[in-house]
PDB file of N, CA, C and O in Angstrom:
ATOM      1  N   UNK A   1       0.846  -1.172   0.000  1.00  0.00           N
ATOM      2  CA  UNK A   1       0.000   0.000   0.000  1.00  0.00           C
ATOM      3  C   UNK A   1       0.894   1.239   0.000  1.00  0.00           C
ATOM      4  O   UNK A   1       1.918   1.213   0.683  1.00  0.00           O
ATOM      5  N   UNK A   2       0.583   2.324  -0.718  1.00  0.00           N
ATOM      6  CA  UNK A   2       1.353   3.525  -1.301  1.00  0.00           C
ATOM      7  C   UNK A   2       0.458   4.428  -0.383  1.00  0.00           C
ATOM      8  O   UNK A   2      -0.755   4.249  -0.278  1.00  0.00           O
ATOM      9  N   UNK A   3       1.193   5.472   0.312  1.00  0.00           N
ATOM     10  CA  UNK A   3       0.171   6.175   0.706  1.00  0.00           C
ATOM     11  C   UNK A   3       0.784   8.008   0.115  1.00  0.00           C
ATOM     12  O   UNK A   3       1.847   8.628   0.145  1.00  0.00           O
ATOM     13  N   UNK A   4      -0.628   8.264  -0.370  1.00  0.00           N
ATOM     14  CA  UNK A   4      -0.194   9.671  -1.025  1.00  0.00           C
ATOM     15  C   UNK A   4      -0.167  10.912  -0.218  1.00  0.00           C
ATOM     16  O   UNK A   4      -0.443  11.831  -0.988  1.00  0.00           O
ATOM     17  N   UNK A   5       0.035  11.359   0.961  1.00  0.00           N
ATOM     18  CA  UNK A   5       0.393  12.278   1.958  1.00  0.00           C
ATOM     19  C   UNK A   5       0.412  12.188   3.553  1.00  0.00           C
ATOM     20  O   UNK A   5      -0.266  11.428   4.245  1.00  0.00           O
ATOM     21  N   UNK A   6       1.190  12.981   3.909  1.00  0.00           N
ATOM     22  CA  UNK A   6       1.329  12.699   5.474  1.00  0.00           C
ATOM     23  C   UNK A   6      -0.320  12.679   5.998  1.00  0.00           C
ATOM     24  O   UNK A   6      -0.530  11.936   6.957  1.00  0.00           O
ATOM     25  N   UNK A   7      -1.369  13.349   5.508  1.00  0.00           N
ATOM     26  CA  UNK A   7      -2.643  13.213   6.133  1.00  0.00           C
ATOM     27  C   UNK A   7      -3.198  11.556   6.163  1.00  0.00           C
ATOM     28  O   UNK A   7      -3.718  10.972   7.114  1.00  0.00           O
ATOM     29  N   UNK A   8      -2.973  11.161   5.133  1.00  0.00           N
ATOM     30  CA  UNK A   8      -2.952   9.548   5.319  1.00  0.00           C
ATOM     31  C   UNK A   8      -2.347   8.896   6.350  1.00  0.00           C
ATOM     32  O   UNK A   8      -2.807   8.227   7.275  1.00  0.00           O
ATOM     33  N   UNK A   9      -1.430   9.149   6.092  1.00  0.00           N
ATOM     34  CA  UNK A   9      -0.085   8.038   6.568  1.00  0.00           C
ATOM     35  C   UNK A   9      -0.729   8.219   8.337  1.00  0.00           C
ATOM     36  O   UNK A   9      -0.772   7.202   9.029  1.00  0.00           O
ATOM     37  N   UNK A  10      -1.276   9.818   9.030  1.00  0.00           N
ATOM     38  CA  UNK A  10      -1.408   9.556   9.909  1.00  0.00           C
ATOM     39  C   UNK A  10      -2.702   8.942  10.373  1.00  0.00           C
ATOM     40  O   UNK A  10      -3.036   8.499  11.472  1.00  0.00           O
ATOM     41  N   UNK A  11      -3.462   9.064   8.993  1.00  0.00           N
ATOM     42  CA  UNK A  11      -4.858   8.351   9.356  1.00  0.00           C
ATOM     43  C   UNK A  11      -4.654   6.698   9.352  1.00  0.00           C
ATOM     44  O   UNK A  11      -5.383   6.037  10.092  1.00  0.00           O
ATOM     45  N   UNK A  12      -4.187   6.382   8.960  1.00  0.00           N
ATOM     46  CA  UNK A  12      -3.273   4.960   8.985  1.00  0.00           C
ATOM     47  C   UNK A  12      -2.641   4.415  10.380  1.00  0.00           C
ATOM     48  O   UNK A  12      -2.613   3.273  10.840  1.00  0.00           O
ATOM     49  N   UNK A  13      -2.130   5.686  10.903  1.00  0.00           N
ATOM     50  CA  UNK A  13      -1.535   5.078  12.112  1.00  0.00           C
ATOM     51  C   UNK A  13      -2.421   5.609  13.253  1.00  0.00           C
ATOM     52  O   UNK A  13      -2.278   5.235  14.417  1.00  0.00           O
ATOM     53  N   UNK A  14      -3.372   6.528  12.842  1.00  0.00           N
ATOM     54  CA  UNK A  14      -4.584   6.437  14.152  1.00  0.00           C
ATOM     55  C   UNK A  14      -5.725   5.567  13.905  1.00  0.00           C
ATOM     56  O   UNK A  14      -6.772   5.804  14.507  1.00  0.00           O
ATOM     57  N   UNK A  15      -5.638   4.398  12.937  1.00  0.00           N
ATOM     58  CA  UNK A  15      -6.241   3.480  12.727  1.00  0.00           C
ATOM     59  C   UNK A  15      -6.223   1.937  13.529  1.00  0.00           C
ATOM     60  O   UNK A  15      -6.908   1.066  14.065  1.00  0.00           O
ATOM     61  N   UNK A  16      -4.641   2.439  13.081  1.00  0.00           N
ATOM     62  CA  UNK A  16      -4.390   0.849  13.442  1.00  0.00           C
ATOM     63  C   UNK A  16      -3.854   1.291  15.048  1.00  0.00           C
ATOM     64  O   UNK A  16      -4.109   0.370  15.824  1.00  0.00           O
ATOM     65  N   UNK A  17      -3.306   2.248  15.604  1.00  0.00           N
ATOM     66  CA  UNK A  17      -2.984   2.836  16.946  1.00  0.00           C
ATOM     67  C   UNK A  17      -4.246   2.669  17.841  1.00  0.00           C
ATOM     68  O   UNK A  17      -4.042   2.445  19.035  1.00  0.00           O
ATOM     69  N   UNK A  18      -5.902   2.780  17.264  1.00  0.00           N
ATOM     70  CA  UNK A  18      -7.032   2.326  17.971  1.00  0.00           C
ATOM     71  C   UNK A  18      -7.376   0.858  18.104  1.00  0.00           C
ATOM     72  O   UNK A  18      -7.828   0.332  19.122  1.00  0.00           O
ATOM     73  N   UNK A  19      -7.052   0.137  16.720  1.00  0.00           N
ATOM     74  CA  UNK A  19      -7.246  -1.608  16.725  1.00  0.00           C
ATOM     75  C   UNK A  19      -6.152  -1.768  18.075  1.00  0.00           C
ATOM     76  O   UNK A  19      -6.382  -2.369  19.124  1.00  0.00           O
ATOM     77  N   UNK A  20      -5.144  -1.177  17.766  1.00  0.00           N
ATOM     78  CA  UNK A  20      -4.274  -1.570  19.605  1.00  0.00           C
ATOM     79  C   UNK A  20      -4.568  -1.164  20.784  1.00  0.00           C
ATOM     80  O   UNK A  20      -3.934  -1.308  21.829  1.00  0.00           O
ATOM     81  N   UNK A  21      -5.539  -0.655  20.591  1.00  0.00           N
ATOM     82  CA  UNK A  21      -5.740   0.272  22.040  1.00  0.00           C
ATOM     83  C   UNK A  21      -7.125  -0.546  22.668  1.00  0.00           C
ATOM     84  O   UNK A  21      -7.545  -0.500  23.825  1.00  0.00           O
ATOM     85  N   UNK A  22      -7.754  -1.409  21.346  1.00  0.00           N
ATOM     86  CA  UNK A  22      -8.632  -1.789  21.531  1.00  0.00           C
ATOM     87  C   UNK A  22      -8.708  -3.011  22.010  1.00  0.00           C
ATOM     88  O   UNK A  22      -9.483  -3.403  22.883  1.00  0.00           O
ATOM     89  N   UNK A  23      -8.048  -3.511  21.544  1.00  0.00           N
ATOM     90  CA  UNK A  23      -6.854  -5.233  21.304  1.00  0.00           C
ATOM     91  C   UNK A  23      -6.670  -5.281  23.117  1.00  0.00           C
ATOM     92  O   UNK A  23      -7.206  -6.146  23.810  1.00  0.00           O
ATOM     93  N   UNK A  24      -5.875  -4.252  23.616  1.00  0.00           N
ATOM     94  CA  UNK A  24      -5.317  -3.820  24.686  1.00  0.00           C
ATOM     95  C   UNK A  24      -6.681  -4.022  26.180  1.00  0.00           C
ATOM     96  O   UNK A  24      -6.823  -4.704  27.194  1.00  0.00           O
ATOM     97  N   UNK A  25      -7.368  -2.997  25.473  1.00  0.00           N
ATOM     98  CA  UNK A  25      -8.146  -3.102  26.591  1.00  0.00           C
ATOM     99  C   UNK A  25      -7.908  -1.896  27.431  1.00  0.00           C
ATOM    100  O   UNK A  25      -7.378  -0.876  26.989  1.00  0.00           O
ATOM    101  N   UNK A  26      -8.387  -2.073  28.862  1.00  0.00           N
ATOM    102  CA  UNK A  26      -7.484  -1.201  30.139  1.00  0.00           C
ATOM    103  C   UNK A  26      -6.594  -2.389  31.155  1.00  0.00           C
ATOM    104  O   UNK A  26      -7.126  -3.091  32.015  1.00  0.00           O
ATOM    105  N   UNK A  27      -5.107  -2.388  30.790  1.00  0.00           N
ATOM    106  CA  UNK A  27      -4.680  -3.698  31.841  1.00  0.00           C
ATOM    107  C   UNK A  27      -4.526  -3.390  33.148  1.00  0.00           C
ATOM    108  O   UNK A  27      -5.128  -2.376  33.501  1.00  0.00           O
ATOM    109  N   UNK A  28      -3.882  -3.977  33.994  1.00  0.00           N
ATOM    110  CA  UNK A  28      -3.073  -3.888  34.837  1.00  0.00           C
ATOM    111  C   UNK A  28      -1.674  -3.638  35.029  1.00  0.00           C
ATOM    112  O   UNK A  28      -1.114  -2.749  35.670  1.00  0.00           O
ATOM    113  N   UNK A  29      -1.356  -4.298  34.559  1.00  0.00           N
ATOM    114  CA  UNK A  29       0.005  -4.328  33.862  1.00  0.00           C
ATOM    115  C   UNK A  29       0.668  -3.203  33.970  1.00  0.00           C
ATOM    116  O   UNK A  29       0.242  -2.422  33.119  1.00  0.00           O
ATOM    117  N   UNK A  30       1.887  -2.527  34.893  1.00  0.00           N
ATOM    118  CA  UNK A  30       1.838  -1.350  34.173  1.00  0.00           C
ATOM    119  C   UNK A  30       2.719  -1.220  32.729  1.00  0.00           C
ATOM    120  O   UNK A  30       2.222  -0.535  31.836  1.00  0.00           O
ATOM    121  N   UNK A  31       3.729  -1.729  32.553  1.00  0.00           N
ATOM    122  CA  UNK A  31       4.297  -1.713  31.487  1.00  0.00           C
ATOM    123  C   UNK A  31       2.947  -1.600  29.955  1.00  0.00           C
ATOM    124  O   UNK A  31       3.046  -0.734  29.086  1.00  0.00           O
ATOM    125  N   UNK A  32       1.911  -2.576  29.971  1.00  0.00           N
ATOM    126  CA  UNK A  32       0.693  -2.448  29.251  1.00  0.00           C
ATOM    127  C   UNK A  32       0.109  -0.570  29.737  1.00  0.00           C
ATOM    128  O   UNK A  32      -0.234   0.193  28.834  1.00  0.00           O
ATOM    129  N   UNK A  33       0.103  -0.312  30.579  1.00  0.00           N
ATOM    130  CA  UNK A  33      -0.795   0.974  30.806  1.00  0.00           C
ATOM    131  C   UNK A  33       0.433   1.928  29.917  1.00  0.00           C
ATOM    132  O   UNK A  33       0.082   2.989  29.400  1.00  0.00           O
ATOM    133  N   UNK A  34       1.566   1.547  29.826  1.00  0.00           N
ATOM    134  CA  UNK A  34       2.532   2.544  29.463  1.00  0.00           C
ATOM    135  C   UNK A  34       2.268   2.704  27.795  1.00  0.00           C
ATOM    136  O   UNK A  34       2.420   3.806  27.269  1.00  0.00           O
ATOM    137  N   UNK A  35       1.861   1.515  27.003  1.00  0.00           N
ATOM    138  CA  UNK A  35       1.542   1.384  25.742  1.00  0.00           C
ATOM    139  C   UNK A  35       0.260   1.952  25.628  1.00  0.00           C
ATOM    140  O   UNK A  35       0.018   2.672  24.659  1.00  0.00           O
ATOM    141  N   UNK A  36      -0.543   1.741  26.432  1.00  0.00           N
ATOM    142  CA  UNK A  36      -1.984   2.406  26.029  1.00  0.00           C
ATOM    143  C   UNK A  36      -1.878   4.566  26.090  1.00  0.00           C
ATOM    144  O   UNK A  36      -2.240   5.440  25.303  1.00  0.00           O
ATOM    145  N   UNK A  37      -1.240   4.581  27.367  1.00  0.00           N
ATOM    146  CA  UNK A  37      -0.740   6.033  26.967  1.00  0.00           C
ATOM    147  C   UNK A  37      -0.400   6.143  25.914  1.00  0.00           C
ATOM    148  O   UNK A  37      -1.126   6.778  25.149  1.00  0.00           O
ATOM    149  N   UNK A  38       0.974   5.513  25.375  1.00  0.00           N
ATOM    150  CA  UNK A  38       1.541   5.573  24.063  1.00  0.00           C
ATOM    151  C   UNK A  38       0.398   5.879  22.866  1.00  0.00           C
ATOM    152  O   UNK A  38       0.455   6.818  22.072  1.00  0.00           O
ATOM    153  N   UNK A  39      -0.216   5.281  22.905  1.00  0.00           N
ATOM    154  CA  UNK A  39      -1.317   4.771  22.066  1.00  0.00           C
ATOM    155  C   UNK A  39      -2.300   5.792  21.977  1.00  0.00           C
ATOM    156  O   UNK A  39      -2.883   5.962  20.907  1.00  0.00           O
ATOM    157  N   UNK A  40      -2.598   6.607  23.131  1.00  0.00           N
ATOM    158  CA  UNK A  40      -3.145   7.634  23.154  1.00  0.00           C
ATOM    159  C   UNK A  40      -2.714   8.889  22.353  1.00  0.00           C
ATOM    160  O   UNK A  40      -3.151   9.664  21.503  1.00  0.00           O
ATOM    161  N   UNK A  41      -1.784   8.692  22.984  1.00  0.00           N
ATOM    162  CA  UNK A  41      -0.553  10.047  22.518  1.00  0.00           C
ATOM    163  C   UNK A  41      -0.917  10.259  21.120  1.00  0.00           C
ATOM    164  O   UNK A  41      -1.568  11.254  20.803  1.00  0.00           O
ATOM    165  N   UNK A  42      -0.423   9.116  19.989  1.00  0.00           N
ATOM    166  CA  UNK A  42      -0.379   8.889  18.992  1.00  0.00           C
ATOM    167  C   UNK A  42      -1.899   9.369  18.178  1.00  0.00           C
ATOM    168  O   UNK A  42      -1.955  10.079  17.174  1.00  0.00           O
ATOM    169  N   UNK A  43      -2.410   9.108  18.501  1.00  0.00           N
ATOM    170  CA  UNK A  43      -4.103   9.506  18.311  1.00  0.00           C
ATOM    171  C   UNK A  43      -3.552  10.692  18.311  1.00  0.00           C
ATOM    172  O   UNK A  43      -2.886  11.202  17.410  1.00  0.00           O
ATOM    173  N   UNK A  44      -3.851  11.151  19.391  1.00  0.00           N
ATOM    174  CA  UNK A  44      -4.371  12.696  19.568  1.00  0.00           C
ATOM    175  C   UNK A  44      -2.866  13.295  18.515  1.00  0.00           C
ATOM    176  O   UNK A  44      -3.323  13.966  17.589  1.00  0.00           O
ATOM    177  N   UNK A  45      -1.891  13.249  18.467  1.00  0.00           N
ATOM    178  CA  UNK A  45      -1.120  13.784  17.616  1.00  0.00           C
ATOM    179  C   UNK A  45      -1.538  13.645  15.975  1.00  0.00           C
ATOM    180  O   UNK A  45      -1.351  14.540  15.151  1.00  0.00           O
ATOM    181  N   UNK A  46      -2.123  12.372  15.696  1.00  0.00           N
ATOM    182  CA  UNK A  46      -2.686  11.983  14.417  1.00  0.00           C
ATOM    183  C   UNK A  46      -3.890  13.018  14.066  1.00  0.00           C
ATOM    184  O   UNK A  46      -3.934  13.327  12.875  1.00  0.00           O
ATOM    185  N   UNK A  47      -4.657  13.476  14.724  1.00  0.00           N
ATOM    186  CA  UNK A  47      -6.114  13.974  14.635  1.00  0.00           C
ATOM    187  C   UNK A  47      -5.401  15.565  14.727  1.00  0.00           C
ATOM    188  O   UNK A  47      -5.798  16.437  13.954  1.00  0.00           O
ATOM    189  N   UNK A  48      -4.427  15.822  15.640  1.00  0.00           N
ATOM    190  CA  UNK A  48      -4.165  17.451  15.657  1.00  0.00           C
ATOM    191  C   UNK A  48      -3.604  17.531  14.261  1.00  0.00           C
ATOM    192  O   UNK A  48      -4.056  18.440  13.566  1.00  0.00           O
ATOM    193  N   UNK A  49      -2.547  16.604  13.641  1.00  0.00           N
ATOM    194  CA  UNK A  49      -2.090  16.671  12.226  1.00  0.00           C
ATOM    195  C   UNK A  49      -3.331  17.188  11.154  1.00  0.00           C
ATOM    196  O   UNK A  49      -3.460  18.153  10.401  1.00  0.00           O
ATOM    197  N   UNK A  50      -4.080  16.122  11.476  1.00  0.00           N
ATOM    198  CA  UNK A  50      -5.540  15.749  10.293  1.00  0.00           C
ATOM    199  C   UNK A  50      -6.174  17.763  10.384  1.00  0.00           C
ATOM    200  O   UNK A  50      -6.552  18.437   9.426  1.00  0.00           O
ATOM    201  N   UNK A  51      -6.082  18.152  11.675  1.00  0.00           N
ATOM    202  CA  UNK A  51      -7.085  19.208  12.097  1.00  0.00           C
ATOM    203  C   UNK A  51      -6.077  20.571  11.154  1.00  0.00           C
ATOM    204  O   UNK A  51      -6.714  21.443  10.562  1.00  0.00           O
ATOM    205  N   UNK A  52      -4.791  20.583  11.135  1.00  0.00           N
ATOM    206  CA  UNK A  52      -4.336  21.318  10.487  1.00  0.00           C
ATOM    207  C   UNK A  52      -4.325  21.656   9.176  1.00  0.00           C
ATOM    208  O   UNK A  52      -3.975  22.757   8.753  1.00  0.00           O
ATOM    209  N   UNK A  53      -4.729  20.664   8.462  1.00  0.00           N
ATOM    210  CA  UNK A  53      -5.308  21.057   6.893  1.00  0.00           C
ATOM    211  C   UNK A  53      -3.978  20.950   5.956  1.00  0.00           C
ATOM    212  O   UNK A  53      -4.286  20.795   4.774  1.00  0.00           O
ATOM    213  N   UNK A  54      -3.044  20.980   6.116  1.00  0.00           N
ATOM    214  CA  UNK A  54      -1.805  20.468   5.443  1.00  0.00           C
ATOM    215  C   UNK A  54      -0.783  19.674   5.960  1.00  0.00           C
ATOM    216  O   UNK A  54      -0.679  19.206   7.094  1.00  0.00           O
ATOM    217  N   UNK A  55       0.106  19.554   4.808  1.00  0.00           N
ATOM    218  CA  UNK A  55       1.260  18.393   4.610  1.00  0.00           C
ATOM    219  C   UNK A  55       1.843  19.577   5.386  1.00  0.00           C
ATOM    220  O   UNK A  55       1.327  20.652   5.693  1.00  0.00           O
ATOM    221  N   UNK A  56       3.001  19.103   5.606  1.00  0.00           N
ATOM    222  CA  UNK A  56       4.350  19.743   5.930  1.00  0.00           C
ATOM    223  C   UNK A  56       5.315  19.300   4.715  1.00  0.00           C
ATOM    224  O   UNK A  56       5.393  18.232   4.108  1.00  0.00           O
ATOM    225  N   UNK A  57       5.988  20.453   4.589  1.00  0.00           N
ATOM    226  CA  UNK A  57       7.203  20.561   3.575  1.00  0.00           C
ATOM    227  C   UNK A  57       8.255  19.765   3.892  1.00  0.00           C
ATOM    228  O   UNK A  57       9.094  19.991   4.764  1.00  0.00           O
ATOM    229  N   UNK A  58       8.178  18.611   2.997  1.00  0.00           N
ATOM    230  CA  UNK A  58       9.435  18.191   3.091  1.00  0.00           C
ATOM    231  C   UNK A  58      10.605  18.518   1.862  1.00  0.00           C
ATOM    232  O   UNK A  58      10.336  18.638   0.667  1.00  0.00           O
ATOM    233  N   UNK A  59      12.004  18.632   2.496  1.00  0.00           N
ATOM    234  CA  UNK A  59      13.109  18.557   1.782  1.00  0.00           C
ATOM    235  C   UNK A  59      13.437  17.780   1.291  1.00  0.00           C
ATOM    236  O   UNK A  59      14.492  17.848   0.660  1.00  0.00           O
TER     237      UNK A  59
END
């Protein structure tokens, strides 16, 4: 799969970043609670990307 801009690529990884979060659950674990933060993070950075309306310039 080819993906044609960073708005993808992050909709891609707040896709599959929710199938893990979902997969996940809420554990006990803390090392597991440390991935679900992770997992969070990633979202919300994916969606602030999406909310900005452009690519970023790459060199």
């Amino acid at each position: 799969m080819t993906l044609q801009s960073d708005t993808e690529a992050l909709a891609s990884i707040e896709e599959e970043a929710r199938a893990m979060l979902k997969k996940i659950g809420l554990p006990d674990d803390p090392v597991k609670k440390e991935v679900v933060i992770s997992l969070r993070q990633i979202i919300a950075i994916a969606r602030y990307r999406k909310g900005l309306g452009a690519d970023p310039v790459v060199d």
